[in-house]
C-alpha positions in Angstrom: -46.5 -4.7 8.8 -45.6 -5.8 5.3 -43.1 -4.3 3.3 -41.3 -5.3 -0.3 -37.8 -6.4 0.5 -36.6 -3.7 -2.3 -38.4 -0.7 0.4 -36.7 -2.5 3.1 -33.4 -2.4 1.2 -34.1 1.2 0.5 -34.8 1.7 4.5 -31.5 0.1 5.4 -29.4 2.3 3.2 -30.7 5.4 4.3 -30.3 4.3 7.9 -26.7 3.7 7.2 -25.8 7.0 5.5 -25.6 5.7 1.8 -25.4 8.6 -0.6 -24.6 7.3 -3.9 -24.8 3.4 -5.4 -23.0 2.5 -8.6 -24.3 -0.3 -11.0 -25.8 -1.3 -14.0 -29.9 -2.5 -13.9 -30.7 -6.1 -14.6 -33.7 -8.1 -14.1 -32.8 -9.2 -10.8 -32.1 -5.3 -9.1 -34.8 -3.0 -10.5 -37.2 -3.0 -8.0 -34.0 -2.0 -5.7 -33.4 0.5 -8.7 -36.9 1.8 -8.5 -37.1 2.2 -4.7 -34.2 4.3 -5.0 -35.2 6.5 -7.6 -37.5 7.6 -5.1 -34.9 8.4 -2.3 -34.5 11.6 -0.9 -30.8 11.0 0.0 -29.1 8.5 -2.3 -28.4 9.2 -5.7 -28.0 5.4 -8.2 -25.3 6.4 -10.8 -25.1 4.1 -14.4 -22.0 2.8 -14.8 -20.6 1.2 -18.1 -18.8 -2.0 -16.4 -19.3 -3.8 -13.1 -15.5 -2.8 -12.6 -16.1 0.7 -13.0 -18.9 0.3 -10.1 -16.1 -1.1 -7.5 -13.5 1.7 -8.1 -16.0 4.9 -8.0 -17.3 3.1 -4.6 -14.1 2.5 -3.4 -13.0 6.0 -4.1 -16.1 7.1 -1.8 -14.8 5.6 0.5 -11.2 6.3 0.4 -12.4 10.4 0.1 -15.6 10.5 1.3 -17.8 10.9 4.3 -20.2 7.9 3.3 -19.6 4.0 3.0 -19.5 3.2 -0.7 -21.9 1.1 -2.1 -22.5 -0.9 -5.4 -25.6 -2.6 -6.7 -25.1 -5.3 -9.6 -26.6 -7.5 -11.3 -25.6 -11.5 -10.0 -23.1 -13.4 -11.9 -21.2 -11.7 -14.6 -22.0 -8.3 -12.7 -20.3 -9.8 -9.6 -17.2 -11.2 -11.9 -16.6 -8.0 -14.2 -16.9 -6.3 -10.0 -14.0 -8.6 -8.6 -11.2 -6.9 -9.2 -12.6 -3.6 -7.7 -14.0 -5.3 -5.1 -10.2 -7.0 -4.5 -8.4 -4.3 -4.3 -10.7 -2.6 -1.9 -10.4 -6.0 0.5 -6.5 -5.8 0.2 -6.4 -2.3 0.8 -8.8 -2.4 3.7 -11.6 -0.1 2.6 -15.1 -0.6 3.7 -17.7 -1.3 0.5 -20.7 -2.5 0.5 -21.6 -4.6 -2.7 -25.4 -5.7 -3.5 -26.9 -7.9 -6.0 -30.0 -8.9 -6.9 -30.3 -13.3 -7.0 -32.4 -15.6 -8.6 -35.3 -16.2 -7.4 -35.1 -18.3 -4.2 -38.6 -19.9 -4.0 -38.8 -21.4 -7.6 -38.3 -24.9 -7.9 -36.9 -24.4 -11.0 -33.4 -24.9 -12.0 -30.8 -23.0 -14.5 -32.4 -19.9 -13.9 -30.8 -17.1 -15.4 -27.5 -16.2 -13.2 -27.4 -19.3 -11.0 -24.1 -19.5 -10.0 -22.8 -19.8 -6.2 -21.9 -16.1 -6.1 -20.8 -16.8 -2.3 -17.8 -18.9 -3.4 -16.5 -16.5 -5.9 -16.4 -13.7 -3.4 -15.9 -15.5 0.0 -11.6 -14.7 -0.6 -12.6 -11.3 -1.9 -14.6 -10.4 1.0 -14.8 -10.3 4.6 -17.9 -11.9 5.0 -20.9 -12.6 2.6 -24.7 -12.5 3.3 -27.9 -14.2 1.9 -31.2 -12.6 2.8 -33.4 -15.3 3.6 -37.0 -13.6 4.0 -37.9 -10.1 4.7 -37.2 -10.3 8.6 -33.8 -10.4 8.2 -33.1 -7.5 5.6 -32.4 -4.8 8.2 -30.6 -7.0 10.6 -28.3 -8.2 7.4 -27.5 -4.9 6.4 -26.8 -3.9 9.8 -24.5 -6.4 10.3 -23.0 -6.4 7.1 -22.0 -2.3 7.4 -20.5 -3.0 10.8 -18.8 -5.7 9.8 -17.0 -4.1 6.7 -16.2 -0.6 8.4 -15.0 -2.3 11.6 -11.7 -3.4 13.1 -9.5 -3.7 9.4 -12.4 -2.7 7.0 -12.8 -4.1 4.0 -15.8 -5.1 1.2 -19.1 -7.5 2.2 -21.3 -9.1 -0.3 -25.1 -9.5 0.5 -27.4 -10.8 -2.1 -31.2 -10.6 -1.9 -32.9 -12.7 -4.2 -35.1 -11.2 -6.2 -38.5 -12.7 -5.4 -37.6 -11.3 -1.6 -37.2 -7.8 -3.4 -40.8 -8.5 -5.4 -42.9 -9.5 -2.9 -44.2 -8.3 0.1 -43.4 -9.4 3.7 -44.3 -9.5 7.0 -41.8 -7.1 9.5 -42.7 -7.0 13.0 -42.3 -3.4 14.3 -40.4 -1.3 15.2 -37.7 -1.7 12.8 -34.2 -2.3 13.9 -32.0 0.3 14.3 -28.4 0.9 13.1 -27.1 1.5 16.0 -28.3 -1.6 17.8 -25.6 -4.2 16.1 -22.2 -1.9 17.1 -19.5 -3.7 17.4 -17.4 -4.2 20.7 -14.2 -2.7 20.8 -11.1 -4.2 22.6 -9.1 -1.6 25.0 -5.8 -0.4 24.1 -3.0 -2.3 25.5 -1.6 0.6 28.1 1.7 -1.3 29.0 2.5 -1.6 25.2 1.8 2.0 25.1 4.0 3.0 27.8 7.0 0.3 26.8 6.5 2.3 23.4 6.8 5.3 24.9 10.1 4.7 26.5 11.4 3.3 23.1 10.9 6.5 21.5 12.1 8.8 24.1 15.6 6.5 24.5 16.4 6.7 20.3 18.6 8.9 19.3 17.0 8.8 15.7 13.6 7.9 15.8 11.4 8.0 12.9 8.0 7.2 11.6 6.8 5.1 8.7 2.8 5.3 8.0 0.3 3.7 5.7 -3.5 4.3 5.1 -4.5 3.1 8.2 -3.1 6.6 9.7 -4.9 7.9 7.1 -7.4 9.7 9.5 -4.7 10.2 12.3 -2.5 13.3 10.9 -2.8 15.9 13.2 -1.4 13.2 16.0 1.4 12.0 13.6 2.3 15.3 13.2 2.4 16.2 16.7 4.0 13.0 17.7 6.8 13.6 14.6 7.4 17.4 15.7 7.9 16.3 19.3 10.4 13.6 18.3 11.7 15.7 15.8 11.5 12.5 13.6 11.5 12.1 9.8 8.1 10.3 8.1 7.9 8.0 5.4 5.0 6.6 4.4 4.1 3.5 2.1 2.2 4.2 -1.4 -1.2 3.7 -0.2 -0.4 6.0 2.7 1.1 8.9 0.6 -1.5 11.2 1.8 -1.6 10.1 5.7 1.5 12.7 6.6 1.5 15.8 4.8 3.7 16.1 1.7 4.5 20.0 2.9 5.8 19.3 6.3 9.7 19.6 6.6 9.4 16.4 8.4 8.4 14.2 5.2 10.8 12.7 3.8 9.0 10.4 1.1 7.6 7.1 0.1 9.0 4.0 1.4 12.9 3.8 3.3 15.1 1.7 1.9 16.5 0.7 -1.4 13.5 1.7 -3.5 12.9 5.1 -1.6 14.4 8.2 -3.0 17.5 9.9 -0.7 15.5 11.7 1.5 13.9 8.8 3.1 16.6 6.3 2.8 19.0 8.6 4.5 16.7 9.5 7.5 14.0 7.0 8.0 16.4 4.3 6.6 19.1 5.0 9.4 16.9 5.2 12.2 17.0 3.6 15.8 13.7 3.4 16.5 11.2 2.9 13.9 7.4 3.5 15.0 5.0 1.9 11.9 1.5 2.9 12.1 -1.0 1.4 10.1 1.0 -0.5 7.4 1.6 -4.5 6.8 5.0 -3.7 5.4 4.1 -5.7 2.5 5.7 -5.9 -1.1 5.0 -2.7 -2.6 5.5 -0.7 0.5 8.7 -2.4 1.3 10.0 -1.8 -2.0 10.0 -5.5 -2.6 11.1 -5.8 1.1 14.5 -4.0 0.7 13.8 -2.4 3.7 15.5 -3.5 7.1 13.5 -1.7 10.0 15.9 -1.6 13.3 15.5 -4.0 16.0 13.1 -1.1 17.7 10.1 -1.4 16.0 7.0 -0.4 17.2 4.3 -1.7 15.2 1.0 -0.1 15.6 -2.5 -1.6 13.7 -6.0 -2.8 14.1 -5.4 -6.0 12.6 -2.8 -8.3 15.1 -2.1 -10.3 12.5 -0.1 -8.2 10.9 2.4 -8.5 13.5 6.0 -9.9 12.9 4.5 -11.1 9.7 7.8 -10.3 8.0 9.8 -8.3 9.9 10.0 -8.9 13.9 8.6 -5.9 16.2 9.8 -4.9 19.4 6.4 -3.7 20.6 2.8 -4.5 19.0 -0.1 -2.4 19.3 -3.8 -3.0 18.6 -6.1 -0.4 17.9 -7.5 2.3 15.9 -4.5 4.5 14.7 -6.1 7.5 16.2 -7.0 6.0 18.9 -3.6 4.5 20.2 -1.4 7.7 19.1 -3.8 9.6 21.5 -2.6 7.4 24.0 0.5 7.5 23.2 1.1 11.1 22.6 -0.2 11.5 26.6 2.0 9.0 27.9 4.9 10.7 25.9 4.1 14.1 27.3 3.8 12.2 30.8 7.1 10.4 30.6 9.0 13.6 29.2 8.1 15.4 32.2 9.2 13.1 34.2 12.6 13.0 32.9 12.7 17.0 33.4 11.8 16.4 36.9 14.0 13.7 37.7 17.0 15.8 36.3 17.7 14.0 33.1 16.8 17.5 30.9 14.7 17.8 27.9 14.8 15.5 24.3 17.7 17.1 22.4 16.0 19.0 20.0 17.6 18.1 16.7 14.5 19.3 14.3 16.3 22.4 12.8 19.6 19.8 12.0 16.8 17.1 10.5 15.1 19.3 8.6 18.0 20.9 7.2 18.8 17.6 5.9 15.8 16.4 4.2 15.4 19.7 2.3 19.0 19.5 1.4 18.3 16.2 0.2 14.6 16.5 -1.4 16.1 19.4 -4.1 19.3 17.2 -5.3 16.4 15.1 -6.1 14.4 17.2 -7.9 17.4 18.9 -9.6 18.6 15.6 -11.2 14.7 15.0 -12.2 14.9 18.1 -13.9 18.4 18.1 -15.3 17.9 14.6 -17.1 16.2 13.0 -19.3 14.3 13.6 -23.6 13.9 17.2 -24.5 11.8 16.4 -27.1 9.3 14.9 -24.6 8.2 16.4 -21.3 9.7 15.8 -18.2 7.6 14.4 -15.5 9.1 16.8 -12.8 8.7 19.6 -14.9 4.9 18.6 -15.1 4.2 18.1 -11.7 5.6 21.3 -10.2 3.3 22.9 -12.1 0.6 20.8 -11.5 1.1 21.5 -8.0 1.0 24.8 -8.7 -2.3 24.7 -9.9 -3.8 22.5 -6.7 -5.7 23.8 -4.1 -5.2 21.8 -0.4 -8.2 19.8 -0.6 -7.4 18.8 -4.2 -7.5 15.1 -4.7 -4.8 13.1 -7.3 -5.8 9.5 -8.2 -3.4 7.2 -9.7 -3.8 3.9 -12.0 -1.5 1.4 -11.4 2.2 1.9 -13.7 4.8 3.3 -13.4 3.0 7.0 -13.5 2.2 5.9 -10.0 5.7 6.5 -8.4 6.2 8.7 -10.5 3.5 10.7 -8.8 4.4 9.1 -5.8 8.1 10.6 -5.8 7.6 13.9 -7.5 3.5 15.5 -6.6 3.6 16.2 -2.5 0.3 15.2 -1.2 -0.9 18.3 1.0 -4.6 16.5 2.0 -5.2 13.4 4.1 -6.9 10.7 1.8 -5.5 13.0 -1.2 -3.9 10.6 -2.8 -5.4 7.2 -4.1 -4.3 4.2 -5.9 -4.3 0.3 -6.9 -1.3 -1.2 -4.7 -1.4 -4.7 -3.5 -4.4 -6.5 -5.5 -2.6 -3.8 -8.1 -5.8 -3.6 -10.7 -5.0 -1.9 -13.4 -7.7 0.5 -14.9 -8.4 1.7 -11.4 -7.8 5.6 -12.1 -10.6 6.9 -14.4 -13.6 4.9 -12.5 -12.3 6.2 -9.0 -11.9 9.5 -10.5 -15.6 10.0 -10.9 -16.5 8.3 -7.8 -14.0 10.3 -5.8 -15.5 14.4 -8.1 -18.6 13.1 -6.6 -17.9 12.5 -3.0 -16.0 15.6 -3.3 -18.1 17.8 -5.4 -16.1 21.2 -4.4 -12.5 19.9 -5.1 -10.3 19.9 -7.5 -10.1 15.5 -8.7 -7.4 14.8 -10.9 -6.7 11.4 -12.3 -3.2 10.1 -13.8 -3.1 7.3 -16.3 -0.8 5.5 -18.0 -2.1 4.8 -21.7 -2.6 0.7 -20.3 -4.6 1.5 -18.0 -6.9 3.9 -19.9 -7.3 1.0 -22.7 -8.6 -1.1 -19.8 -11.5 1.3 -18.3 -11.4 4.3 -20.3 -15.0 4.3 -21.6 -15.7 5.3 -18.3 -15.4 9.4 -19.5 -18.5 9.0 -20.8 -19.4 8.4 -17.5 -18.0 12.0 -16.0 -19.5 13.6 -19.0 -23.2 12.0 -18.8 -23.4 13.6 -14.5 -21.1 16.6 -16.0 -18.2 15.8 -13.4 -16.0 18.2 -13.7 -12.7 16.2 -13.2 -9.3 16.0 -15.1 -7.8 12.9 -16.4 -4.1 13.1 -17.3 -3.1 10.5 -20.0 1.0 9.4 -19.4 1.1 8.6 -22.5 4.5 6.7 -24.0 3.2 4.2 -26.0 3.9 1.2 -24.0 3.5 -0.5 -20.4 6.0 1.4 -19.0 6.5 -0.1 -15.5 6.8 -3.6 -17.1 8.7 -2.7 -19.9 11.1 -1.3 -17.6 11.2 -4.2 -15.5 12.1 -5.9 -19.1 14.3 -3.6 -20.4 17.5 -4.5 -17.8 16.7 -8.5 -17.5 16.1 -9.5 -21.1 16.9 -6.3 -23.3 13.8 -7.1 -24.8 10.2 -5.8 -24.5 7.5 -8.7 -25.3 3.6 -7.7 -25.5 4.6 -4.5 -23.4 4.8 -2.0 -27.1 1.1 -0.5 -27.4 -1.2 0.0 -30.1 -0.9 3.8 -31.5 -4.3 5.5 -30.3 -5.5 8.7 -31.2 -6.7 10.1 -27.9 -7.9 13.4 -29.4 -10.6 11.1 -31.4 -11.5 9.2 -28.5 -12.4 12.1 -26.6 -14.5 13.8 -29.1 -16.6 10.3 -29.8 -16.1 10.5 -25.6 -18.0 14.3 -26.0 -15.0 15.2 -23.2 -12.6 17.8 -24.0 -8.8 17.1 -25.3 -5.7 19.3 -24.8 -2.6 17.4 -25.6 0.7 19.0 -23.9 3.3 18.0 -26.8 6.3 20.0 -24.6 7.3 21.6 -21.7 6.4 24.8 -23.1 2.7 23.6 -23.1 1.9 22.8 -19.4 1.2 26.2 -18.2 -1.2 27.2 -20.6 -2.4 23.3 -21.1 -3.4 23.3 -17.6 -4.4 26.5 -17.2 -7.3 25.4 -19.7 -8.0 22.2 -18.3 -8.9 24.1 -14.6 -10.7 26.2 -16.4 -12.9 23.7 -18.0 -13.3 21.2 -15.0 -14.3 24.4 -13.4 -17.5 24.6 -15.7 -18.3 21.2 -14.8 -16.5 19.4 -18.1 -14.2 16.2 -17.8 -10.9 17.2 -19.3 -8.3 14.8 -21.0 -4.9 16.1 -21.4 -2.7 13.7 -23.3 1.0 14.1 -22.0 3.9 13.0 -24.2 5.6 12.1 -21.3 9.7 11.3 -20.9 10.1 8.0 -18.9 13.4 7.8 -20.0 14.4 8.6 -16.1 13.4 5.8 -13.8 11.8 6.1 -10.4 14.1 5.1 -7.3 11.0 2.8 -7.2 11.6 0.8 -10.4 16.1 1.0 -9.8 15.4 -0.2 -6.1 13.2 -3.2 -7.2 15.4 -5.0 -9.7 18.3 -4.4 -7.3 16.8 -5.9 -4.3 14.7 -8.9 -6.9 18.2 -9.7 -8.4 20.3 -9.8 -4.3 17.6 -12.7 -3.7 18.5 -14.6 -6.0 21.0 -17.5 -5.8 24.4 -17.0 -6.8 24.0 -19.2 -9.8 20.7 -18.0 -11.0 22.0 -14.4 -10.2 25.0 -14.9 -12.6 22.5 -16.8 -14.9 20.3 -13.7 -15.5 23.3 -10.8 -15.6 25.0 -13.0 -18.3 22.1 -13.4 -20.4 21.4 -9.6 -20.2 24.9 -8.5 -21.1 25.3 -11.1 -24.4 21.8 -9.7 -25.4 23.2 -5.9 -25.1 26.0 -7.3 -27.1 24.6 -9.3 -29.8 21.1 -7.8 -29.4 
């Protein structure tokens, strides 16, 4: 049978459940472009920048039921993509990126976009593919989604050159199917599982720290934190695996850069179960956090393992998966000890709960006692916000320090509710994945917040939203400066060098945008402000609402950081930098 490599990539996108593609057309795509146009079940969005294409694709992802999927030009489509497709591949979120190539059986050379696009990706990428000849189309993309939604997921790369899309080509029938390249999956480790088990039932103060790869395990963390009555923390990335609701949460992170709640529960625990986290520099709050000598480490990939802090017990597996397990070997255990004599688990839920409430509201009272009254307080904002949000709403964040702020102060209530840059950290994240999230979740409420940085960096992106009539909010924290690095300056150098911004006028740049503006000048203005802005989203309009916001109050995020950056540094070097920022206060 013959068939043009662009049908056959066409045929092996719908077999995998595609529903959307993000890219720009070039010379080396459109006949991929015009195969799709023809699809009855994926929809090719424009974007304005390569960039742009990774984050709405990554928000699928992160939010939706499908595998995100880009399709770019080669070249400078696949650069101006990188840093999208980086932070998907360090946040372990399955994408799959497609580009056209030059055309393969020319003997020419410099043909437009020849460049070894394999190279630039192979450290961005779990694995990259070159279609070869038509034959190999479905067998590639097989391979290629298994390979980036299996064990720790993460972006692949396939080019097909463009004379492969062109022509015509002999397939030998049938077609492969999908399900013919599924992966084989080890068995969970059941004497890890029960030594785990026996942990957690012997600790007087257990507790649980999660990241996104426990993302789609929350009804077992739940159960498992209710029948420990232990506290949760989670990492940034995994805000939204434990529900923000549950008297049980406590916050983001657990030691010196975690707000009370967490650093007084989580922190002091005996027994500290991790599931689905590398403990890595964000998460760790710049690894100020000291996890006891009981640690139960649970993840798919092993190699996160004692990487930087030593575990008692290791677990491979899906998340889901293993807390299955574990939860029935729990149950098992406990009713053994009731049979044997030994009594039940001293329920101390009510006393535990007590105290992270108790704790949880001096935060938000001192939020909401301090700080500029003639800008608007951040807490004050988000408990209305809140408010406002259904369940299923999703909150996107860019990367700044608008990120713990939302982090800290917005609970989460939905699992995958809450997205954001964190360890590739690329800024200008927020408004791209904002769009590609409204359209993976066409009946919720998608609200973006940006620091004014980040919306210089990808901003154009509005017209985006406003050209598929997304009806999605974008919040601007706007202060006039790179907050979270200006911070970081403020305390070290008293200075703040290429961190000031240039004044913008966002209510211009919204009407040349064709997107609605509602600035929130004061407190007084968030009610009706956002009251407006739902109102319009809900007609199928972006919204931007430009918030003069008060960072004069810094995160426990930002104080923790410089504490625990400063305690690592030699005595000398440590004296060095707290002398040069005290003559600078004095002298200035």
């Amino acid at each position: 049978m013959l068939k043009s490599g662009a049908a056959l990539v066409r045929h092996a996108l719908e077999a995998i459940g595609v529903e959307h593609t993000f890219g720009i057309p070039g010379v080396h795509n459109t006949e991929i472009y015009d195969e799709l146009n023809n699809s009855q079940s994926i929809t090719p969005y424009l974007v304005g920048h390569e960039m742009a294409a990774a984050c709405m694709a990554d928000a699928v992802s992160r939010t939706g039921s499908s595998i995100g999927c880009m399709l770019i030009v080669p070249a400078a489509g696949v650069t101006h993509a990188a840093s999208g497709i980086g932070e998907a591949m360090l946040a372990g979120i399955p994408l799959l990126v497609i580009s056209g190539g030059i055309h393969r059986g020319s003997d020419k050379r410099y043909q437009l976009h020849d460049i070894d696009q394999h190279q630039i990706l192979k450290p961005l990428t779990k694995a990259t593919y070159l279609v070869e000849d038509h034959q190999a189309i479905l067998p590639t993309f097989f391979e290629a989604y298994w390979t980036a939604v299996s064990g720790e997921p993460g972006p692949v790369f396939i080019e097909v050159p463009v004379d492969i899309q062109l022509f015509r080509g002999e397939v030998e029938q049938p077609l492969p199917r999908l399900e013919h390249f599924t992966p084989h999956q080890e068995p969970i480790d059941n004497s890890a599982i029960a030594a785990a088990a026996q942990k957690l039932i012997a600790a007087k103060q257990p507790a649980l720290f999660v990241g996104w790869g426990a993302v789609r395990a929350r009804q077992q963390l739940i159960e498992l934190a209710e029948l420990l009555a232990a506290p949760v923390a989670t990492t940034l990335q995994g805000v939204s695996s434990f529900p923000g609701d549950h008297p049980l949460h406590t916050g983001m992170s657990f030691g010196g850069a975690a707000v009370a709640a967490a650093r007084k529960t989580v922190g002091e625990s005996d027994c500290l179960l991790a599931v689905g986290t590398r403990f890595a520099e964000i998460a760790t709050g710049s690894y100020s956090v000291e996890p006891p000598s009981e640690l139960i480490h649970i993840d798919i990939n092993s190699q996160v393992f004692n990487a930087n802090y030593p575990a008692s017990v290791t677990i491979q597996g899906d998340a889901g998966e293993v807390l299955d397990a574990l939860l029935i070997e729990l149950r098992r255990a406990l009713n053994e000890r009731i049979n044997d004599g030994a009594g039940a688990l001293q329920d101390n839920t009510a006393e535990r709960v007590k105290s992270i409430a108790k704790l949880k509201l001096k935060t938000q009272n001192e939020w909401l006692a301090g700080g500029d009254s003639s800008r608007v307080n951040p807490a004050q904002f988000f408990t209305a916000l809140r408010a406002k949000l259904e369940s299923d709403a999703v909150i996107v964040a860019d990367d700044g320090n608008h990120t713990f702020l939302t982090a800290e102060l917005l609970p989460i209530h939905r699992a995958g509710g809450f997205i954001s840059p964190t360890d590739f950290n690329a800024m200008g994240y927020c408004i791209p994945a904002v769009n590609g999230a409204k359209l993976a979740n066409p009946d919720s409420q998608v609200i973006g917040i940006v620091g004014d940085g980040a919306m210089f960096m990808t901003g154009m992106e509005v017209s985006t939203a406003v050209h598929y009539q997304l009806g999605v909010i974008y919040v601007i924290f706007n202060d006039g400066e790179l907050a979270q690095i200006s911070q970081a300056q403020e305390l070290p150098y008293r200075y703040k060098t290429c961190t000031k911004l240039a004044h913008t006028h966002w209510g211009a740049f919204a009407e040349a945008m064709e997107c609605a503006y509602l600035p929130i000048s004061q407190e007084s203005d968030i009610e009706t402000v956002l009251e407006r802005a739902f109102l319009i989203a809900g007609q199928n309009q972006p919204v931007i609402v430009d918030l003069n916001v008060d960072y004069s109050q810094k995160t426990a995020f930002t104080k923790g950081i410089v504490k625990a950056n400063l305690n690592r540094f030699a005595t000398a070097d440590k004296l060095r930098f707290v002398g040069r920022a005290l003559k600078r206060k004095v002298v200035g």
